[in-house]
C-alpha positions, 0 to 999 in steps of 0.5 A, spaced: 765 271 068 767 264 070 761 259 070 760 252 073 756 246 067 751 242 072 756 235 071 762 240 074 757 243 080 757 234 082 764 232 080 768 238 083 775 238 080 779 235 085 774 229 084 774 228 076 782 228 077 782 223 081 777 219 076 781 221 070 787 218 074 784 212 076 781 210 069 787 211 065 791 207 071 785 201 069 787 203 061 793 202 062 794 196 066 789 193 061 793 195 055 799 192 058 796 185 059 791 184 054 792 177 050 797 175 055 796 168 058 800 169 065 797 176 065 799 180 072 803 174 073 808 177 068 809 183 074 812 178 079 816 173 073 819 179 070 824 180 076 825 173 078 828 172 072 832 178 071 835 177 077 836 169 076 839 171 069 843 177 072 845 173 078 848 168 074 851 172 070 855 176 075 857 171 080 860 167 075 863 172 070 865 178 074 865 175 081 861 179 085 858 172 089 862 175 095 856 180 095 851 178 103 845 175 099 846 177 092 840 176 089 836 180 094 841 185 094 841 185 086 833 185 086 831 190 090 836 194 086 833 192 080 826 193 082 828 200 084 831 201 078 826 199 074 820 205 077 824 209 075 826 208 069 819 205 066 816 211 069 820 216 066 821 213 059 813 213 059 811 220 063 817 223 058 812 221 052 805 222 056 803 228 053 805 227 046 801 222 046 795 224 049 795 229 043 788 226 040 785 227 046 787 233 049 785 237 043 778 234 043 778 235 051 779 240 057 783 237 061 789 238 067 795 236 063 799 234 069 795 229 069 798 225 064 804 225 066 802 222 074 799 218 071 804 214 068 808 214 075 801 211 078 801 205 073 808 204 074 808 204 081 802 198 081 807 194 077 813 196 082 808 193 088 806 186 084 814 186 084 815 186 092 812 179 091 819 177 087 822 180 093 819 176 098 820 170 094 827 171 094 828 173 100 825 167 103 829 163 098 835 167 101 833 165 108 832 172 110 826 174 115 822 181 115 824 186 120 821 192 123 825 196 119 822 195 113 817 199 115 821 204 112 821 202 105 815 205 104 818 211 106 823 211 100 817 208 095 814 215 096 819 219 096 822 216 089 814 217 087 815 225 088 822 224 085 819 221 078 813 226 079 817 231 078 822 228 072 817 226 068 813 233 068 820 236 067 821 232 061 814 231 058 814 237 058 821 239 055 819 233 050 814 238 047 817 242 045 825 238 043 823 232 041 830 229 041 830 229 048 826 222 047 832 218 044 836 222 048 834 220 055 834 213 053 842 214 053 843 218 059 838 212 063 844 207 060 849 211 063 846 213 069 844 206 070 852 203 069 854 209 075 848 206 079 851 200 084 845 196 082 849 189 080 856 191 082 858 193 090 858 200 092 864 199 095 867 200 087 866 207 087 872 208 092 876 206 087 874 211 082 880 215 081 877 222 081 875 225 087 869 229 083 867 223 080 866 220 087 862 225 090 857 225 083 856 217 084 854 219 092 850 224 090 847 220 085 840 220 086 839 214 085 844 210 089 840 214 095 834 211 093 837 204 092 842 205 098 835 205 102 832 200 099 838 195 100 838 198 108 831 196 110 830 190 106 836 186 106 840 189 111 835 190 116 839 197 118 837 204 118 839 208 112 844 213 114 841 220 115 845 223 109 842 218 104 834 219 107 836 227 107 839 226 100 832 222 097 828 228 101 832 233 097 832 230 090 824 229 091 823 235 094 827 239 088 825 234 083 818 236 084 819 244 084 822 244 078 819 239 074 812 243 077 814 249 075 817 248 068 811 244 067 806 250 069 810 255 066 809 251 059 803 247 058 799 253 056 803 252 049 803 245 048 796 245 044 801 248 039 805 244 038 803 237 040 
């Protein structure tokens, strides 16, 4: 028989989940910026001196200054980039580093993981600050259309939800897959336009590898960031269809996998 302590009966399920989210985003935004003089400062600096340093590198070395507002166009990649790399990386790694506390404390595990979304999320939104930064230095006005962006922001959010459950909860049990992913994000990384022109991939010489550079997750997300910020266009339906898909299966998957196997994680963590 199932029985409800007193401290469950006042803080229902759903609540302490979303207490123990909201704690561990705090710790963890804590942890990032203890010590540091400029603090969250660094969240709009970082990208801004990215972008800085990439644009100069790639307008004079590889010529991509014929790019419309190229460092804009290499920002919004960038940022787009960066949540989801960052999110993955530490969702990956979520619970096996939260070993300590799941073996001393009964807690939904697929927190752990959404946590670390979460967070990357927080910085993602600080870094629009850079965005806007730039596009004033590049004369660029805000548009009705970037009311849209939030839109992609959510959908890359389910995206990363479900790989990061995916993986953390692979990394369990092969821990290989943590220096394995850092070589297949350099790799998609260089298949994803973020500093060279889209219009590159049809000069790929096999059609098959055309079609996996479209399909490319993404390219789709950074495809309808790039639409509704710099371009003040509205992103092709085959590109807001792909981002609904690949977060709609990225999340399917990586919930089942997670569920199938978070049962055995005790074991081996």
């Amino acid at each position: 028989m199932h029985t409800t302590s007193a401290r469950d009966a006042w803080y229902p399920a759903g609540k302490r989940d979303l207490f123990i989210l909201r704690e561990l985003v705090t710790k963890d935004f804590k942890l990032k910026y203890r010590r540091s003089v400029l603090g969250v400062i660094w969240s709009v600096l970082n990208p801004l001196l990215m972008m800085i340093v990439m644009s100069l590198v790639f307008s004079f070395f590889l010529r991509y200054d014929n790019i419309e507002h190229y460092p804009l166009y290499l920002i919004v990649a960038n940022i787009t980039w960066q949540v989801f790399s960052d999110s993955t990386n530490a969702g990956m790694m979520s619970i096996i580093d939260a070993a300590p506390l799941l073996k001393k404390v009964r807690v939904k595990k697929f927190v752990f993981p959404v946590e670390k979304v979460l967070f990357s999320l927080v910085n993602f939104l600080f870094s629009l600050i850079a965005v806007f930064v730039v596009m004033l230095w590049e004369g660029v006005a805000p548009t009705p259309m970037m009311l849209l962006a939030p839109l992609c922001i959510i959908l890359l959010m389910f995206f990363c939800v479900g790989l990061s459950l995916f993986l953390s909860a692979l990394a369990v049990f092969f821990r290989d897959l943590v220096h394995l992913w850092s070589v297949l994000l350099m790799a998609w990384m260089y298949a994803t336009p973020l500093f060279w022109p889209v219009s590159m991939i049809e000069q790929v010489p096999y059609a098959f590898v055309r079609t996996l550079m479209y399909v490319n997750p993404m390219y789709n997300f950074v495809t309808f960031m790039r639409d509704t910020v710099v371009y003040a266009t509205m992103p092709p339906s085959s590109v807001v269809l792909s981002c609904v898909v690949w977060a709609a299966v990225s999340l399917a998957l990586g919930y089942w996998v997670f569920r199938a196997n978070e049962r055995r994680f005790i074991l081996f963590i």
